[in-house]
N, C-alpha and C positions, 0 to 999 in steps of 0.2 A: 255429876252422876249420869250416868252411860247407862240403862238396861239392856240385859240380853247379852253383854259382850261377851266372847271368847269362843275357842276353838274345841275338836276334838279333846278333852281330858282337860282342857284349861280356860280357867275363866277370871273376869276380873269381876268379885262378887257383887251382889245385885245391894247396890246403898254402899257402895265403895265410892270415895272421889278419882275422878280424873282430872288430872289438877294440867292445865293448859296455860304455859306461861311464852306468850308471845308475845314479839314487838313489831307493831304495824307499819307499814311505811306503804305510802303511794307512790305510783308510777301510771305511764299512760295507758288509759283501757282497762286498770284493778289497783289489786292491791297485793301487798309481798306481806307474807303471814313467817315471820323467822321467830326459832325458842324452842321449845321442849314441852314435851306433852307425857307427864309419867303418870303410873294406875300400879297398885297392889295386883298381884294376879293368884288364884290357887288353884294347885291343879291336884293327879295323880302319878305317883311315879311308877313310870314306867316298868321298872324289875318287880319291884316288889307291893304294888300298891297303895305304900301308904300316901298319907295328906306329904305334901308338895305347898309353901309358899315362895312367894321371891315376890320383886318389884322390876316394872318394866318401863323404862324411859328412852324416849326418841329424838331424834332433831327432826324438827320440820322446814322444810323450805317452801313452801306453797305461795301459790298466785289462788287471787278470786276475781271475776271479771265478770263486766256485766257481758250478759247475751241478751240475743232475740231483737225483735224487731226495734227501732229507735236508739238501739246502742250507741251510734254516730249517724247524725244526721247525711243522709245522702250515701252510707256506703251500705254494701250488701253483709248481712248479717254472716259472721263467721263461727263456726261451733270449734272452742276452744278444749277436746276432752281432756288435757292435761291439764283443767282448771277445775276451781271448785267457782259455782256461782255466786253470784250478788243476785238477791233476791230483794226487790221493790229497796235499795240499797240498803241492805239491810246481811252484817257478815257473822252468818251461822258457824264458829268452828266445832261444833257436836260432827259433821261429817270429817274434819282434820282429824280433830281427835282420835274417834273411832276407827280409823283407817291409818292410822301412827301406830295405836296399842294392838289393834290383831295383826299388823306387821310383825311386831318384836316379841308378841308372844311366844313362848318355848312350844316346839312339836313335839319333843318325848322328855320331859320334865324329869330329873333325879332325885331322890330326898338326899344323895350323898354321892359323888365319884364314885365311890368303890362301894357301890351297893352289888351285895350280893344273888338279891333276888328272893325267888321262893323254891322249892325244891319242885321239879319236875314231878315227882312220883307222889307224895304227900303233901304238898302245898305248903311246906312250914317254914316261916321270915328265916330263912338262914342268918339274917343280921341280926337275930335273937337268939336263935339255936342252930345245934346240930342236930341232924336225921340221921337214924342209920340206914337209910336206904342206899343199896347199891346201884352203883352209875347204871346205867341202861348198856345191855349189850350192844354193839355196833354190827349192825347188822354185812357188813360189807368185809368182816372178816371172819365171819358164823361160817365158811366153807376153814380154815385155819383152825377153827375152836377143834373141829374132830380130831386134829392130827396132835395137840395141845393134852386134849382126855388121854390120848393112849388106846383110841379106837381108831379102826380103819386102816391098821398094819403099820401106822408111824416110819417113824424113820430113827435109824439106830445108829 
């Protein structure tokens, strides 16, 4: 369990598990963190705002290594930022985790493909109902509408 995670409109809820299934392996200077890290996420969708769920799973490929002073005897200490740390040797993946799941969170979440949305002029779930409200005139052909009326001496 992760608190706090998630994006703009999406979240993986607070008391959800993030279930982190890797397989360790050593090498020289850390350690190789390989598997998958998936989390439930809900969000809102985007057209028409309703509740949004899905599920989001990752591959991880990550190193942990120790840093700082005494990491090898006699050489000068190098800061590895493509790593996650070993701390007093001790391998935290709450940082994998968390940086796996708001990778692959969705930015604008759908409840469906072909959601319709909500109606510009009245607000109303078009995927529930029809409006009778008419389209919005288009303002870039309102010089056209006069010659359309039969004002402004037309054309014949």
């Amino acid at each position: 369990m992760i608190e706090g995670l998630g994006t703009v409109g999406v979240v993986v809820p607070d008391g959800a598990e993030v279930d982190a299934q890797v397989t360790l392996s050593s090498y020289p200077g850390g350690i190789m963190a390989t598997g998958r890290v998936s989390a439930p996420w809900q969000g809102e969708c985007r057209r028409c705002g309703g509740v949004v769920t899905g599920a989001v799973e990752a591959e991880v490929h990550e190193r942990f290594v120790i840093e700082g002073p005494g990491s090898e005897p006699g050489a000068a200490a190098e800061v590895d930022e493509d790593a996650y740390v070993l701390v007093d040797d001790l391998l935290d993946l709450e940082p994998l985790a968390r940086d796996a799941v708001l990778l692959e969170l969705p930015l604008a979440p759908l409840c469906r493909e072909d959601c319709l949305g909500l109606c510009p002029q009245c607000g109303a779930d078009l995927n529930l109902t029809t409006c009778g409200c008419a389209p919005p005139a288009d303002p870039r052909w309102s010089a056209l509408d006069v010659l359309r009326d039969g004002e402004g001496g037309g054309l014949a």
